[in-house]
C-alpha positions in Angstrom: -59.1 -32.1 1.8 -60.3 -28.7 1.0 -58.7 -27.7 4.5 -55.3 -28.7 3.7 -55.0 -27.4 0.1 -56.2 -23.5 2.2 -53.3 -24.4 4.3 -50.9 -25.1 1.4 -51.7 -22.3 -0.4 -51.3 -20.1 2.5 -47.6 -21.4 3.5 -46.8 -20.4 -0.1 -48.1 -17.3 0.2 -46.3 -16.4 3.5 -43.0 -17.7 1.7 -42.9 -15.2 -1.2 -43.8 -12.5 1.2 -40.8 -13.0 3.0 -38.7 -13.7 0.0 -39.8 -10.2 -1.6 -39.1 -8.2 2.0 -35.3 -9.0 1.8 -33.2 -5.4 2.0 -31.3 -5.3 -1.3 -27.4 -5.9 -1.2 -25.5 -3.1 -0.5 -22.7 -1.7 -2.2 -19.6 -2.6 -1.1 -17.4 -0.4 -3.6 -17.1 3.3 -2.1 -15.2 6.2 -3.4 -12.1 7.6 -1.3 -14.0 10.6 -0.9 -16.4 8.7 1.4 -13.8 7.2 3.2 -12.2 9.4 6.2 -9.5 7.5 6.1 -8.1 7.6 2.6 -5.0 8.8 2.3 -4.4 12.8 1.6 -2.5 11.5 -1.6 -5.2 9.4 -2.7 -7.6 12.4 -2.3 -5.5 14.9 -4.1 -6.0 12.4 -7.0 -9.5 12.3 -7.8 -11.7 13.7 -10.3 -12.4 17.5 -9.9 -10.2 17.8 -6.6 -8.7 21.2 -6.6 -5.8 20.7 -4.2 -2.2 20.0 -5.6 0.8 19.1 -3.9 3.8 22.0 -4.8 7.6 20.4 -4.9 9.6 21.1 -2.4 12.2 23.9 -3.0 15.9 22.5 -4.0 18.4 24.1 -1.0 20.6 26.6 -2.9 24.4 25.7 -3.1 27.0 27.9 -1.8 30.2 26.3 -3.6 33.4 25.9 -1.9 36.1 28.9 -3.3 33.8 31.1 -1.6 34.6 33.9 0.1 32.9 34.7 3.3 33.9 38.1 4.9 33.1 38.8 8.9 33.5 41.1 11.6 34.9 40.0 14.5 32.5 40.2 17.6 35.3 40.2 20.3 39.1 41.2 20.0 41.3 38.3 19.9 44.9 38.3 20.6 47.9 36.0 20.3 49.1 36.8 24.1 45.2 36.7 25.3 44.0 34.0 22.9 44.2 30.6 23.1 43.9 27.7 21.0 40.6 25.8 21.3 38.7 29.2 22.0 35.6 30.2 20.2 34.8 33.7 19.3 31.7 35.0 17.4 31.3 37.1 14.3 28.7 38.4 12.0 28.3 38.7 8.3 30.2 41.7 6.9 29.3 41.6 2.9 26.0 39.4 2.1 26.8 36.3 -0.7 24.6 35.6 -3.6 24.3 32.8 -5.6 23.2 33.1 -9.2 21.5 36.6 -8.3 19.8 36.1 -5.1 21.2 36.5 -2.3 21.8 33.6 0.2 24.1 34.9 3.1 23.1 38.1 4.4 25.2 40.6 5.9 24.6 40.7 9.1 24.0 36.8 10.0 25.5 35.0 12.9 29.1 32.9 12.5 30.9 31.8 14.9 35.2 30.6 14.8 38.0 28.6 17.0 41.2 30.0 17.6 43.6 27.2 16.0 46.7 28.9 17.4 47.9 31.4 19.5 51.3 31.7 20.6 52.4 35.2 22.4 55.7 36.7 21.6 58.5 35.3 23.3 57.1 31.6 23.6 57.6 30.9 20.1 61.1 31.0 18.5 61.2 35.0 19.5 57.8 35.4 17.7 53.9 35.7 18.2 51.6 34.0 15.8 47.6 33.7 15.7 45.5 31.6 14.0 41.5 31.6 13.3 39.4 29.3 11.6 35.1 30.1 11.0 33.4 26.9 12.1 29.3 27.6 11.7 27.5 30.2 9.9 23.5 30.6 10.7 20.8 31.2 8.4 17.3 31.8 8.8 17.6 30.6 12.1 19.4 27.5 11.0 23.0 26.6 11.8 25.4 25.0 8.8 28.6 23.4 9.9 31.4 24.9 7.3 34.6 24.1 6.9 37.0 27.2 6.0 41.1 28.5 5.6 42.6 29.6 8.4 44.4 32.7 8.3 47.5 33.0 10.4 48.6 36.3 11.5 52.5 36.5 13.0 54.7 39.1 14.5 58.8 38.4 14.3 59.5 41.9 15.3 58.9 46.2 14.5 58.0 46.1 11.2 57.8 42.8 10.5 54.4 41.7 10.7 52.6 39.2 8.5 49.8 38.2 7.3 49.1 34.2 5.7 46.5 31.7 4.6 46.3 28.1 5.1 44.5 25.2 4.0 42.6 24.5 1.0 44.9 26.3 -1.5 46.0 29.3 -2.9 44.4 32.6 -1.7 42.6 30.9 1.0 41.6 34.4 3.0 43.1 37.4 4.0 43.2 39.9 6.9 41.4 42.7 5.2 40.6 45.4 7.7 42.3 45.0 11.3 42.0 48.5 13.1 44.8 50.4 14.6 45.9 50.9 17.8 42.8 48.8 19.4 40.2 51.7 18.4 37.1 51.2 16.4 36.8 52.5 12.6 40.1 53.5 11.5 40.6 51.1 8.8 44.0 49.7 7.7 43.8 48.6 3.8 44.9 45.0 3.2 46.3 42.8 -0.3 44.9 39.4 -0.9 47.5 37.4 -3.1 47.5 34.4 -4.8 48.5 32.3 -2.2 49.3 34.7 0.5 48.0 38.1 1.8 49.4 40.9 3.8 47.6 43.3 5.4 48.3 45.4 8.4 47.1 44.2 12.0 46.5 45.9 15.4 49.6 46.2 17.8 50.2 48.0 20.9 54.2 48.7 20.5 55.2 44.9 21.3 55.3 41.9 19.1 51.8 40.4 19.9 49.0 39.9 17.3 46.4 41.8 18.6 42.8 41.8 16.3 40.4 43.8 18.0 36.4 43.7 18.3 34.6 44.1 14.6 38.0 43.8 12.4 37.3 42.2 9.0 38.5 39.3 8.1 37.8 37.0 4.8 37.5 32.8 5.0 37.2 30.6 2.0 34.7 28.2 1.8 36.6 24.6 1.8 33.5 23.1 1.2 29.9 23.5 -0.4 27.1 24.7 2.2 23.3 24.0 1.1 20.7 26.7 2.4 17.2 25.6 2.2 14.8 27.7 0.9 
């Protein structure tokens, strides 16, 4: 009898030894900074964290109405030309918006020749037409949308100069140089509505508009330039 109350007493010994060995519960509720995968958002929110998240910068506007001047990078000519052709040009006069300036001179644009009829083919008179297509920024292309000015020839001392699309004073012809040379200057008039300004020509009744003329687009549209 004595035997089997030792043995009892020993089972219920070996019970609460085992009972009081058990690891505690662990906690099942970590913070995201434990966590390596906690989202960067998630991180930037808690207590004491010191990194912010800055806005991203709003693209400044260029609005349409304005007036982007260029220089020509190759001569085009309404006996030479054709329509469909691109040519290049860079930015003559930087534009700013509200101060700052967003276009600088200098910057790559590039144009289609619209129309180009030589003298001759078309009613006894020679006509050219240029559009600006692109403009790059910062190493970014922008699809525009500009006038067109028309240039046309019906004869000695006749010669013309005209904007199209988008409205009145849509751009002007405002520094063609003479006789195919570089740097002589010929002055030009923007109206409201039309322009005239003198042009290139070699004795005949082609336009001629050689390499680095100026020549001033409106902006049809807006054009947004990141920052």
């Amino acid at each position: 009898m004595r035997t089997r109350s030792t043995i009892l007493t020993l089972s219920l010994m070996v019970g609460l030894v085992a009972c009081s060995s058990k690891p505690p519960a662990s906690d099942t509720t970590t913070s995201d900074a434990d966590n390596p995968n906690a989202s960067p958002a998630a991180s930037n929110n808690l207590p004491g964290s010191s990194r912010t998240v800055a806005p991203e910068a709003r693209p400044i506007v260029v609005p349409a109405g304005t007036v982007l001047t260029v220089r020509l990078g190759e001569t085009l000519s309404s006996k030479s030309s054709e329509a469909g052709q691109s040519f290049s040009a860079t930015v003559a006069t930087s534009v700013e918006v509200g101060g700052k300036t967003v276009i600088p001179s200098g910057a790559t644009a590039s144009g289609t020749v619209v129309a180009a009829h030589a003298a001759g083919r078309f009613k006894g008179a020679s006509l050219l037409q240029i559009r600006l297509d692109s403009i790059s920024v910062n190493g970014r292309s922008h699809a525009i949308q500009t006038s067109s000015v028309e240039r046309s020839e019906k004869g000695k001392g006749k010669r013309t100069a005209a904007m199209v699309g988008g409205g009145a004073g849509a751009g002007a012809l405002i520094g063609a140089l003479a006789g195919g040379g570089k740097g002589a200057a010929i002055g030009a008039l923007v109206g409201g509505g039309a322009g005239t300004a003198g042009s290139a020509f070699t004795g005949n009744r082609d336009v001629t508009l050689p390499a680095e003329s100026a020549v001033s687009f409106k902006l049809e549209g807006p054009i947004e330039i990141p920052q």
